[in-house]
MDTraj code that builds the backbone (N, CA, C; nanometers):
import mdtraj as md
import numpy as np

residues = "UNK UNK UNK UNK UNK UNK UNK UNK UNK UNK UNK UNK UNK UNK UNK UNK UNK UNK UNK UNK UNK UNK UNK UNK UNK UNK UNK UNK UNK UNK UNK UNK UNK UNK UNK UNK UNK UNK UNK UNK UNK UNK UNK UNK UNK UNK UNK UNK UNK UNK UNK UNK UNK UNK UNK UNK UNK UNK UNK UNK UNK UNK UNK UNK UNK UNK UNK UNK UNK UNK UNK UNK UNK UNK UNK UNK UNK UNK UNK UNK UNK UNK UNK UNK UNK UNK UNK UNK UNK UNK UNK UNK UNK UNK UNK UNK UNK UNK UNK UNK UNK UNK UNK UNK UNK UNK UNK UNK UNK UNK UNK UNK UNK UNK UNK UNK UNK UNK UNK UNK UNK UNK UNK UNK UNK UNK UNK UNK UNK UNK UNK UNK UNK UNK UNK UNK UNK UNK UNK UNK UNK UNK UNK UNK UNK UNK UNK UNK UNK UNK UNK UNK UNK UNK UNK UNK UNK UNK UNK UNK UNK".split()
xyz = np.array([
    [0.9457, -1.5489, 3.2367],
    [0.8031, -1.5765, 3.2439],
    [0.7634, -1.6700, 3.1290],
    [0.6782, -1.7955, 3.1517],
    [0.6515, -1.8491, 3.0886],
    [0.5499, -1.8263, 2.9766],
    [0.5582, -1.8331, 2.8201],
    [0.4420, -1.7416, 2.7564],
    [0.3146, -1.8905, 2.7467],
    [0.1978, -1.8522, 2.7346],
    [0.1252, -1.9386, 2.6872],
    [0.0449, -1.9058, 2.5779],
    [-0.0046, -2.0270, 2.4950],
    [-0.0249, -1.9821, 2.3845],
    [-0.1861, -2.0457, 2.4142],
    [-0.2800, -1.9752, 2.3658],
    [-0.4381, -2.0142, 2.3557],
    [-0.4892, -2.0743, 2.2458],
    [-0.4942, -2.1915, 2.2393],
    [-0.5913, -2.2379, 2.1029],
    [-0.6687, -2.3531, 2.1242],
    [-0.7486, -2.3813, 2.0273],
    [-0.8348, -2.4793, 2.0347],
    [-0.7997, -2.6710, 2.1109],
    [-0.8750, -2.7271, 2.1442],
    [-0.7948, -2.8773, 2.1587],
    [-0.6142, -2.8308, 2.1787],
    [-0.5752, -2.8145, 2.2725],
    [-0.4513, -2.7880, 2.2351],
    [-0.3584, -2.9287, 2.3361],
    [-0.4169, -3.0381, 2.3834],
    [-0.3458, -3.1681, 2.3312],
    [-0.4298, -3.2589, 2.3253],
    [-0.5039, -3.2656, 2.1660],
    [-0.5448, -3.3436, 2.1014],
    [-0.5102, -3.4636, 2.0708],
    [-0.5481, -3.5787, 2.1388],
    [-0.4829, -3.7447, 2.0951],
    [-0.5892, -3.8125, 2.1712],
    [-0.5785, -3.8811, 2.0758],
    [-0.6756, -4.0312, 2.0880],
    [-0.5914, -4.1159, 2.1164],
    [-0.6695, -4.2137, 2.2487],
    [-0.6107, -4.3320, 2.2913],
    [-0.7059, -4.4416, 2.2787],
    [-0.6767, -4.5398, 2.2164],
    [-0.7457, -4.6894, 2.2124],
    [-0.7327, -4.7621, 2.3726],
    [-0.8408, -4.8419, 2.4223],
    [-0.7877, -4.8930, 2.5498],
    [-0.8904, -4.9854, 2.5139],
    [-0.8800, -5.1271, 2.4773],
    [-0.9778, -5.1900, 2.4238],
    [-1.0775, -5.1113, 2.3226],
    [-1.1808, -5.1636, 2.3532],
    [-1.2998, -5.1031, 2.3001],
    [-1.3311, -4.9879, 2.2820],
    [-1.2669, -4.9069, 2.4018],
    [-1.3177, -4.6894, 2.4270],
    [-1.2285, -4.6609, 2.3525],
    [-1.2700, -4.5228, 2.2972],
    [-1.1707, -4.4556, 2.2868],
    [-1.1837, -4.3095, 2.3792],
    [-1.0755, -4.3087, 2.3576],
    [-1.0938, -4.1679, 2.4784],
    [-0.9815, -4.0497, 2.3549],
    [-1.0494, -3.9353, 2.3538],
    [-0.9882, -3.8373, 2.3085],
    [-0.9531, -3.7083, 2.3810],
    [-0.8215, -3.6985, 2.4392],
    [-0.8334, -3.5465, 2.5221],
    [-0.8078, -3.4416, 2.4559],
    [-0.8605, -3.3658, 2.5058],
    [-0.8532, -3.1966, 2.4076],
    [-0.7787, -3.1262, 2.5373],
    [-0.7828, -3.1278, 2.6482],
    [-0.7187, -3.0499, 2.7767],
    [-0.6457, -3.1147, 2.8824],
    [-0.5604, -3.1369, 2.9057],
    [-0.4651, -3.1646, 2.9987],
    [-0.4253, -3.1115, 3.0998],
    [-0.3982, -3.1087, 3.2363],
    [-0.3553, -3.0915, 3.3172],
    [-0.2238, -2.9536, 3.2722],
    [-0.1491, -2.9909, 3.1521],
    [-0.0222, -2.9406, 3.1404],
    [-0.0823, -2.7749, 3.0785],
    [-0.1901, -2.8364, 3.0444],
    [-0.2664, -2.6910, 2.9204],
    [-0.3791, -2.6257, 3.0593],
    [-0.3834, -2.6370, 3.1728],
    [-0.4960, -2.5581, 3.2727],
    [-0.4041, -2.5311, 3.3783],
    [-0.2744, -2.5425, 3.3826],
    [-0.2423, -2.5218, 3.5420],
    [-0.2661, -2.5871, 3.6649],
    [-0.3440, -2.7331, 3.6270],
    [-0.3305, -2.8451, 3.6305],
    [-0.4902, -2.8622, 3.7147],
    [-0.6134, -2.7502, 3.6719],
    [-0.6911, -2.7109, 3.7627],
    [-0.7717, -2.8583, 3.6615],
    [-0.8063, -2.8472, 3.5445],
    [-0.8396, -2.9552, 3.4885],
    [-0.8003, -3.0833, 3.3607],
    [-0.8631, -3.1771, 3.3886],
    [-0.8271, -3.2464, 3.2439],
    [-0.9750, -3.2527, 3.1911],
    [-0.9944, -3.2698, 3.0532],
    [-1.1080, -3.2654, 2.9548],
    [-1.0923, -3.3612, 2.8400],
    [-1.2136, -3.4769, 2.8573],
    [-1.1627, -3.5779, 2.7628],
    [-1.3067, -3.6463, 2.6779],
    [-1.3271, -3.6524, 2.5622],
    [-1.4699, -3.7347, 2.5212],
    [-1.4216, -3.8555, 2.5746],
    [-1.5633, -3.9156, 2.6366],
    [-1.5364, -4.0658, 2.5966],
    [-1.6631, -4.1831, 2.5237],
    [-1.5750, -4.2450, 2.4183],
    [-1.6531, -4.3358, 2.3301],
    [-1.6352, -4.4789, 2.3736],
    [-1.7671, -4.5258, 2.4157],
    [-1.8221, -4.6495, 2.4384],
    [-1.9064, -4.7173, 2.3616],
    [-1.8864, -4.8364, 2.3137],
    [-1.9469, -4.8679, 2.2031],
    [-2.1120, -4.9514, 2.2303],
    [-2.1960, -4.9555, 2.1759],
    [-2.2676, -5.0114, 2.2021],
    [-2.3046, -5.1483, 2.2864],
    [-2.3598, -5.1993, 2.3693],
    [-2.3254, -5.3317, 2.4613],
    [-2.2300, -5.3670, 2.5429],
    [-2.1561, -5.2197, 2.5159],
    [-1.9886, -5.2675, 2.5989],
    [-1.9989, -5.2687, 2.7449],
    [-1.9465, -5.3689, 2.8467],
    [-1.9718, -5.3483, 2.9843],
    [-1.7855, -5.3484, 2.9798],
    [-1.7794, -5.1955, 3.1079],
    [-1.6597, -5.2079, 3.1166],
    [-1.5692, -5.3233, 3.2033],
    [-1.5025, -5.3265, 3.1474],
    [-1.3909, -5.4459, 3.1902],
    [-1.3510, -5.4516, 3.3260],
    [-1.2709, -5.2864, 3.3277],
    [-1.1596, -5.2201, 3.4256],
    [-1.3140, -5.2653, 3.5699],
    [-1.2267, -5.2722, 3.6543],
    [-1.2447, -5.3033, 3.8150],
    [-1.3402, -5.1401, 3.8694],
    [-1.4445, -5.1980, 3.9311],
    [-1.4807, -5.0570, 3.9993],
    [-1.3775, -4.9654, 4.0749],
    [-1.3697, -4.8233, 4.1044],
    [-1.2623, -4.7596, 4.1712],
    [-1.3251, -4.6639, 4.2103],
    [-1.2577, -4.6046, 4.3313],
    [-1.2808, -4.4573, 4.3729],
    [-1.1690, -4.3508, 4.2949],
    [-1.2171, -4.2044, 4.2826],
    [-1.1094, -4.1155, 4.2390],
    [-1.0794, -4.0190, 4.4009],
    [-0.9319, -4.0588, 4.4812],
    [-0.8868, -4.0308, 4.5759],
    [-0.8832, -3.8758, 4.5785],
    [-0.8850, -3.8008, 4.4790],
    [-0.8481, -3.6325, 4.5311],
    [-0.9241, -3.5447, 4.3911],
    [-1.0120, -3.6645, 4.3555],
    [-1.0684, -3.5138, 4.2078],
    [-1.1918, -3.5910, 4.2119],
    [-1.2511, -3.4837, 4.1799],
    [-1.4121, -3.5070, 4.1203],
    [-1.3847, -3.5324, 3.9430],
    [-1.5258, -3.6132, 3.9180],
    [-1.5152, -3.6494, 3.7935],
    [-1.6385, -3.5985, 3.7678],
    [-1.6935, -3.5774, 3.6293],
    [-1.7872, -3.4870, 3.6064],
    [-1.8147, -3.5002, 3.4395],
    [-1.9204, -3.6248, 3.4194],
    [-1.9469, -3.6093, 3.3019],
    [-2.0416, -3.6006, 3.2769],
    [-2.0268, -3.5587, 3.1219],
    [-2.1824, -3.4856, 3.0340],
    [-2.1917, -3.5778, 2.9004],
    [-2.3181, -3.6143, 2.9041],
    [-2.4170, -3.6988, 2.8232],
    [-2.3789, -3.6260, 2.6380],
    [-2.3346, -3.6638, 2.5436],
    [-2.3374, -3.6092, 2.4078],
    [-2.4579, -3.6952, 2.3509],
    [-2.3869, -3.8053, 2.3446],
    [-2.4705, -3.9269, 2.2657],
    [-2.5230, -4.0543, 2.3042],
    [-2.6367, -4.1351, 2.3361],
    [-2.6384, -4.2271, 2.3672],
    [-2.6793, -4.2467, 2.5371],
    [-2.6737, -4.3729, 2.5616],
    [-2.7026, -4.3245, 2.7640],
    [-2.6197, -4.3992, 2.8120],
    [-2.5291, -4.4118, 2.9101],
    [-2.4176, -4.4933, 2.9834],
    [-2.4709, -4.4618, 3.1135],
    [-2.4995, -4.6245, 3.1914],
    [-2.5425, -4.6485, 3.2839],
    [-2.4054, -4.6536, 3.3853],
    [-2.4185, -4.5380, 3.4807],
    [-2.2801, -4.5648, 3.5936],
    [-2.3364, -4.5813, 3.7179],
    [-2.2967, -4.6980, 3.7306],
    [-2.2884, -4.7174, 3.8740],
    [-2.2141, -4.6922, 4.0132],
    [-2.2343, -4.6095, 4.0768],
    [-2.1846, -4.4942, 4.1434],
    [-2.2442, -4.5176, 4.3347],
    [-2.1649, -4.5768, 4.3754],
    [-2.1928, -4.6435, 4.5213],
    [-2.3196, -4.7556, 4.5389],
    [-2.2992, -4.7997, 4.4438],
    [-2.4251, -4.9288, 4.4080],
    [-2.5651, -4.8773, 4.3565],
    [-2.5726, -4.7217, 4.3413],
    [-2.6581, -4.7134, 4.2608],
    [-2.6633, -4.6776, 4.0991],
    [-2.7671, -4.7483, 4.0355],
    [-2.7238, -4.7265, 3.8887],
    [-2.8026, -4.5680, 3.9056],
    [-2.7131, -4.4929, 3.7757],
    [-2.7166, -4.3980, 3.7054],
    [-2.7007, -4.3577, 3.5717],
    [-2.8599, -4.3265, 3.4501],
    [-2.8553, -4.3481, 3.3339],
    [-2.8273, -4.1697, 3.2931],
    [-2.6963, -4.1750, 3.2116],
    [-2.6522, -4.0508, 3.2169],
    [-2.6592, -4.0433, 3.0168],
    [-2.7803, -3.9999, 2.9904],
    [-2.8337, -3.9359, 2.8381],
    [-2.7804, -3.8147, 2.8263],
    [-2.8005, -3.7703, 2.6854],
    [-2.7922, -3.6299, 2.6022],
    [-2.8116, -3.5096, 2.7130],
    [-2.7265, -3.3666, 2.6907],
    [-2.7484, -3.3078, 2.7945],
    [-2.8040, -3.3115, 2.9421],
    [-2.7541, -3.4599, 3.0061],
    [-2.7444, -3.4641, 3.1868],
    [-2.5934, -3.4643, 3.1612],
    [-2.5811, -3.4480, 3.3125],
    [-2.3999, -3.4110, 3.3788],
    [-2.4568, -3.4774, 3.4834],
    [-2.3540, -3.5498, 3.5343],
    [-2.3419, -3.6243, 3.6752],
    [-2.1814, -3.6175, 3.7379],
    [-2.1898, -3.5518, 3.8233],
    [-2.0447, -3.5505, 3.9521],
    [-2.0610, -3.6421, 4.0195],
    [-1.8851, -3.7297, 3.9931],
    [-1.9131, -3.7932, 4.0846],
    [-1.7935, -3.7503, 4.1807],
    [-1.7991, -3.7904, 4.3370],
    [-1.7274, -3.7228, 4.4231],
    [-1.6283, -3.7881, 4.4484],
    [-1.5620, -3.7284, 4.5237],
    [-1.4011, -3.8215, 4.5169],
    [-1.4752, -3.9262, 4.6528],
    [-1.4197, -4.0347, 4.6199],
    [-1.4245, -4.1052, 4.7591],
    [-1.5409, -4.1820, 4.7176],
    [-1.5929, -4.1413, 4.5996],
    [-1.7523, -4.2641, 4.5715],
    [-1.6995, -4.3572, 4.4400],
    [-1.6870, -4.5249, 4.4870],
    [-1.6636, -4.6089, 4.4380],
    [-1.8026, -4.6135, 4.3058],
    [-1.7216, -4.6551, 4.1864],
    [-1.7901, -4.5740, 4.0433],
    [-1.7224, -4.7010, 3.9227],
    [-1.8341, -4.6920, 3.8094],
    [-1.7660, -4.7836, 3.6843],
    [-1.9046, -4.7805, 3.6458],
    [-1.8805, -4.8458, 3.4600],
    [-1.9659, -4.7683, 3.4074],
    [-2.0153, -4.9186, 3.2909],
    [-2.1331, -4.8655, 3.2220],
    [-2.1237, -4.9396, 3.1248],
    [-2.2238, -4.8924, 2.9991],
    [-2.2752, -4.9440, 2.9208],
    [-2.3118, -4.9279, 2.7980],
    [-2.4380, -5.0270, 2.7934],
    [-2.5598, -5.0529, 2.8249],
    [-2.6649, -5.1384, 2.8228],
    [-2.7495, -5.1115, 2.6604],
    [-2.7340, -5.0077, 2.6413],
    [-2.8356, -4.9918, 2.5396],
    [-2.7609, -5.0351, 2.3703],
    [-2.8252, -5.0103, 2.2559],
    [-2.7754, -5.0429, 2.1455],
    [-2.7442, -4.9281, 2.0645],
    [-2.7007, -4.8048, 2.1071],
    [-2.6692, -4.7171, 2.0470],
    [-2.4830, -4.7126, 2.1236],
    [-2.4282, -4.6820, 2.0403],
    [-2.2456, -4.6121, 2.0652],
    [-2.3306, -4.4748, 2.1824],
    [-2.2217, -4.4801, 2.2927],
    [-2.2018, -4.3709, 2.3478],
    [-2.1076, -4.2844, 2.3147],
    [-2.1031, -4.1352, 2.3631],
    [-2.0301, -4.0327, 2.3613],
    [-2.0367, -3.9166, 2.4733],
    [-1.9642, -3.8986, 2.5564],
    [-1.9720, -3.8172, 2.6723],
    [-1.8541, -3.7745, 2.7345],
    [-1.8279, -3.6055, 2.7905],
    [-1.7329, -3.5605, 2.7734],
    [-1.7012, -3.5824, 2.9321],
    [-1.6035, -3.5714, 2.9769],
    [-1.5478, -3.5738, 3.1128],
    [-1.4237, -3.5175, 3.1394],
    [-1.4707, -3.4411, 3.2692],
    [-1.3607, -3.3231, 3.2796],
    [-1.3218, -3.3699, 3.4596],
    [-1.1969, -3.3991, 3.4754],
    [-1.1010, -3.4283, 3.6269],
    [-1.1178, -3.2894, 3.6592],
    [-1.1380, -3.2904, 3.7845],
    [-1.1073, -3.1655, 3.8401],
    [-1.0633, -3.1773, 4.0251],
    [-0.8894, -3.1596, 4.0474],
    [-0.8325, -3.1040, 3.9466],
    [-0.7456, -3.1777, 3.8445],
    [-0.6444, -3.1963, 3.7769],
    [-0.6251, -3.2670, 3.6701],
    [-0.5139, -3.3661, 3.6504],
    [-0.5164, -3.4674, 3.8360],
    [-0.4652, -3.5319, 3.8428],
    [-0.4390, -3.6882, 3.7551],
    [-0.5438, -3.7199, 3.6675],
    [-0.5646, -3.8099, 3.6159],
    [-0.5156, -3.7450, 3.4572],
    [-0.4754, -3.8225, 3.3583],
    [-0.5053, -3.7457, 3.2639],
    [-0.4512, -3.8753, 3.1385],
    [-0.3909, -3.8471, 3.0388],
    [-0.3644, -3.9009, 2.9339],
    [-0.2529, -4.0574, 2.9326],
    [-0.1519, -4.0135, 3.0604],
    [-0.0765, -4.1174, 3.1038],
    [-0.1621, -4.2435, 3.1603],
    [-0.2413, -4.2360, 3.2175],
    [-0.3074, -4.3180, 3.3135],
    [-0.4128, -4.4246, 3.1467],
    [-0.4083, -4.3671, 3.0631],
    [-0.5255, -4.4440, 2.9215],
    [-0.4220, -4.5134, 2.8769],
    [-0.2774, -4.4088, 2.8737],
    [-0.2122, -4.5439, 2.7749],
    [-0.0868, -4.6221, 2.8771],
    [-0.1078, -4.6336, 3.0197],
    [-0.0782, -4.7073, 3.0759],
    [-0.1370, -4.8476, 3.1210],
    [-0.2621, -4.8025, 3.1079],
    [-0.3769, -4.9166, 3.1288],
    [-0.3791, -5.0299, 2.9941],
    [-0.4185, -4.9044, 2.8709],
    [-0.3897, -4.9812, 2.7343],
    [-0.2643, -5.0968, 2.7735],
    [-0.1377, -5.0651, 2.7937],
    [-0.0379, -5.1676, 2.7599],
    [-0.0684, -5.2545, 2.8460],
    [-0.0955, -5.2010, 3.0212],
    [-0.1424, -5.3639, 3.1023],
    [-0.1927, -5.4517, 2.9552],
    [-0.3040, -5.4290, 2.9371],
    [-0.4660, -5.4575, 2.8811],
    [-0.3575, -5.5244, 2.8109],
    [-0.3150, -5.4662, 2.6591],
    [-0.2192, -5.5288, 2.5504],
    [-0.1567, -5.6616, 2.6019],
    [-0.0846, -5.6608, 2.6991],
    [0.0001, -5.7288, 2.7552],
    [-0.0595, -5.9281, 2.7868],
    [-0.1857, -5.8508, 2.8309],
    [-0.2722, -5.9716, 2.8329],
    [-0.2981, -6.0821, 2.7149],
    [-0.2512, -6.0285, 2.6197],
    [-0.2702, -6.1070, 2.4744],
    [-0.4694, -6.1747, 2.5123],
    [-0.5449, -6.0915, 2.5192],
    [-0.6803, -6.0955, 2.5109],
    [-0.7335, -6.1619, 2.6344],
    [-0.6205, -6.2553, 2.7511],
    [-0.6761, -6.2630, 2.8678],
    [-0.7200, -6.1784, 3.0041],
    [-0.7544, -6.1804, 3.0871],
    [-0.8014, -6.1342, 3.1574],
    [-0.6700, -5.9994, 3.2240],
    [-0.6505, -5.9376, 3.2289],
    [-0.5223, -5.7887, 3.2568],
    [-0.4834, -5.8644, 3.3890],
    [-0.3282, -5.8350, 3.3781],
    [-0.2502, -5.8775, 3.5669],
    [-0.3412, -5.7569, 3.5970],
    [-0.4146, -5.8129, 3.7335],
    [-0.4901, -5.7435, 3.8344],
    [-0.3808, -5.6482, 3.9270],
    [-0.2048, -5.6780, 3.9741],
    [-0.1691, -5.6320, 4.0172],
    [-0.1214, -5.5068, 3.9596],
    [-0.0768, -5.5369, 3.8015],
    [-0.0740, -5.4090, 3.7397],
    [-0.1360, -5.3066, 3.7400],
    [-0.2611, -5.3578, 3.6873],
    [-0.3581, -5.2863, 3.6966],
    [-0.3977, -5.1753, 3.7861],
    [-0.3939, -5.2293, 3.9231],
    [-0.4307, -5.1681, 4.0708],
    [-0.2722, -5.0964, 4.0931],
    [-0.1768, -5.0932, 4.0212],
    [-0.0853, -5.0050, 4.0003],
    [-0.0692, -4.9012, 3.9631],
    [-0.1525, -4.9076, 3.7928],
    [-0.2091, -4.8132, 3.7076],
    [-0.2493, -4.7394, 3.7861],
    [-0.3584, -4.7760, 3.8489],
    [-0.5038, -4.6866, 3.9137],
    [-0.3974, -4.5766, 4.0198],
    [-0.3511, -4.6857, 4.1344],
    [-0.3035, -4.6139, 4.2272],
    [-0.1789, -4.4748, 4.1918],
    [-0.1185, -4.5109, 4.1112],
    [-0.0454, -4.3982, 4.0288],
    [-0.1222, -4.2623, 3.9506],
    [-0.2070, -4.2742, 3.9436],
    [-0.2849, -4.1788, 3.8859],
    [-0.4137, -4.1514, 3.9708],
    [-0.4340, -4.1568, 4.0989],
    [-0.5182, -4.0588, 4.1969],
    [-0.6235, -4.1808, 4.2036],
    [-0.6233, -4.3026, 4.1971],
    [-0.7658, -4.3678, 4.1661],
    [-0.7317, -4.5123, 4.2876],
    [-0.8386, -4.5743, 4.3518],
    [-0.7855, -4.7264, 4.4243],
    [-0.9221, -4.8028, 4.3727],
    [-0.8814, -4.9188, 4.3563],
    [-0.9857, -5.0265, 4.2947],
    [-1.0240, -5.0647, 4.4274],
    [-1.1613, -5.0886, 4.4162],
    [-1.2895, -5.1065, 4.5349],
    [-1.2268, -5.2563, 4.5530],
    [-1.2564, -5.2619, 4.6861],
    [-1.2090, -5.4118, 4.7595],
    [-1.3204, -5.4785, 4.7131],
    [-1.4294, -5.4404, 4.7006],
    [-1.5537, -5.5456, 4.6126],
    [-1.5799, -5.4906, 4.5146],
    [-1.5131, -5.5500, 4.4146],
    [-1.5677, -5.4823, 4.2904],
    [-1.6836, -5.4516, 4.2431],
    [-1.7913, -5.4054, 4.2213],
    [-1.9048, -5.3741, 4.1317],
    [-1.9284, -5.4623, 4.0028],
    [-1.9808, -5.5171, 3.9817],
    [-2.0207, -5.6283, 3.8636],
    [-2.1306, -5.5169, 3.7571],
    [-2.1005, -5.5768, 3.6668],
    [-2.1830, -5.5335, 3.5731],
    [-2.3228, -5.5866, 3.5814],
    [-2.4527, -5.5102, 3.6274],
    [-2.5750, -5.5976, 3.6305],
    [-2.6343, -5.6470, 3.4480],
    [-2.6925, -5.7553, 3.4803],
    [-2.7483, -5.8175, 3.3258],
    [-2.8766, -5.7483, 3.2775],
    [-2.8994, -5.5983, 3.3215],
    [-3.0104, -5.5813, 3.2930],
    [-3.0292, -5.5194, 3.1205],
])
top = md.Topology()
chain = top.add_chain()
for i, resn in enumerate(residues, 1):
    res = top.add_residue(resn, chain, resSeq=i)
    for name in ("N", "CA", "C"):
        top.add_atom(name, md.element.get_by_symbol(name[0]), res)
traj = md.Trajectory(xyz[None], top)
């Protein structure tokens, strides 16, 4: 029988992927794979890069800490502040961004915890790889598809508002 041990953050690591950082405290490997649990930090003005996508078999489900991150979530925007939570459902094409002048912070939990820590620092090296140009798109849509996610045949643009 396998023993498990209970403690706090128990796989704690920060990943750089450009600009975010993403820190997971729960993994797939630490729930029985029911969830993953991750902050994520967006910096002020940042519009994300990565391609709009759907998540194929998990709901995503984040909560507002700091700041407001506008997601756009089947073409409608959604301003997700301090204590709101927004689900989004599997199958709803989603991407996010940062309009205002404050750093964001907001926690997000996969459920169940098909996505998780591999999929940040797989993307990171595409990204790296680029030496600051634009990421191979085929990689990319590699990344995604390997980790429960497909990039929208029309991507979602970041609006200039």
């Amino acid at each position: 029988m396998q023993q498990h041990t209970t403690r706090v953050n128990p796989s704690e690591e920060t990943i750089k992927i450009g600009p975010l950082g993403i820190r997971f405290v729960v993994t797939g490997e630490d729930s029985q794979d029911s969830v993953s649990v991750f902050e994520v930090r967006v910096p002020a003005g940042q519009k994300l890069a990565a391609p709009a996508h759907k998540n194929d078999a998990y709901e995503e489900i984040l909560y507002g800490i700091q700041g407001v991150l506008t997601w756009t979530v089947d073409d409608t925007p959604i301003e997700v502040g301090p204590g709101q939570a927004l689900c989004i459902p599997r199958g709803a094409v989603h991407r996010f961004d940062n309009f205002g002048n404050e750093d964001v912070k907001q926690l997000a939990v996969i459920s169940p915890a098909i996505m998780g820590p591999a999929f940040f620092r797989e993307a990171a090296e595409v990204i790296s790889a680029s030496a600051g140009g634009p990421p191979d798109r085929q990689k990319m849509m590699d990344v995604f598809r390997r980790h429960g996610m497909t990039v929208a045949a029309s991507p979602l643009t970041p609006s200039s508002t």
